[in-house]
N, C-alpha and C positions, 0 to 999 in steps of 0.2 A: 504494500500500500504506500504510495507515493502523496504528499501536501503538495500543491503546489503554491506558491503567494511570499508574501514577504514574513522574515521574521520575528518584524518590531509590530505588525497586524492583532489588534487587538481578538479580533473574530480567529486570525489563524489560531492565537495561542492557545483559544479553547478548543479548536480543532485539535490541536496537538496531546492537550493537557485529556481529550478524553477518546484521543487515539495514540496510546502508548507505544505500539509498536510500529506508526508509520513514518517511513522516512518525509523529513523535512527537506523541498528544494527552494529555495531563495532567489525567485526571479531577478529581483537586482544585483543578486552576488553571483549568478551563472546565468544570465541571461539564457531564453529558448532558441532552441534553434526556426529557422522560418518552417520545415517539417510539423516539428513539435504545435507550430503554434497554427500550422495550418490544421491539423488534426483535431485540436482545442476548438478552433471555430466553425469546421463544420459540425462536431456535434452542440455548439450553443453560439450560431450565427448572429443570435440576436439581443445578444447578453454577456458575450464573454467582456466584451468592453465598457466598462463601467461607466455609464455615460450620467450617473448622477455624483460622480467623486469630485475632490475637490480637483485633481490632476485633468479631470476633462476640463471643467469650467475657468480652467487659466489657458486652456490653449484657444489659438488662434482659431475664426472660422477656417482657413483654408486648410489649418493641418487635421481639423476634424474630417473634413472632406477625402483625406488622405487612405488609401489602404489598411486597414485594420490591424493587418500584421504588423507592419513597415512601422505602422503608432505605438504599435504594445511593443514593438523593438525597442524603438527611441525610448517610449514610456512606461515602463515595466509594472507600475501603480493603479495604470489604469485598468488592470485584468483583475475580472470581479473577481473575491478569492473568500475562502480558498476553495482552488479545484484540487479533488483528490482524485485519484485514479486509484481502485482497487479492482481487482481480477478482470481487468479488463473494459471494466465499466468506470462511464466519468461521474463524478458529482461539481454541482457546480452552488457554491453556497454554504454557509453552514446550518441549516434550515432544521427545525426538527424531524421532518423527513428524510434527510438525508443522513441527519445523525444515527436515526434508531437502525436506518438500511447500513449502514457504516459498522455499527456497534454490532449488528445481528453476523454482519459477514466478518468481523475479526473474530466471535465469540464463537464461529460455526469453524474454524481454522484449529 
């Protein structure tokens, strides 16, 4: 089970603190690759880029305009978080649906 997101994210660290055994990756300290991050959007094209953060509403209209990738390159902040990846499946959120599906699939391991 892979975190994805930053590791000062207040929402990550409770992903963390009540998924014990998944590894933590720090889009700002390892940036994604354009692969990785094409994969991330097509399963949440319409979400992965946090378009209510405070990192959107400082950029310019034209870099919003800009490829989705090419932004969560430059802007690491802007990817709604965390997404975790487990057994193949993504979560995107720390939602309590996603938590108890998260919790039910480390407990089933």
């Amino acid at each position: 089970m892979f975190i994805y997101g930053l590791k000062n994210c207040d929402i990550v660290r409770k992903a963390r603190k009540a998924l014990p055994g998944a590894v933590m990756h720090d889009v700002r300290d390892a940036p994604l690759s354009r692969e990785v991050l094409t994969h991330f959007l097509a399963a949440f094209p319409d979400t992965l880029v946090n378009k209510r953060s405070t990192a959107w509403r400082k950029l310019s209209e034209a870099e919003r305009a800009s490829d989705p990738i090419t932004l969560l390159q430059a802007h690491p902040a802007l990817m709604k978080r965390p997404l975790i990846e487990a057994d193949g499946a993504l979560y995107l959120g720390w939602t309590a649906e996603n938590e108890a599906a998260l919790k039910a699939a480390q407990a089933g391991r």
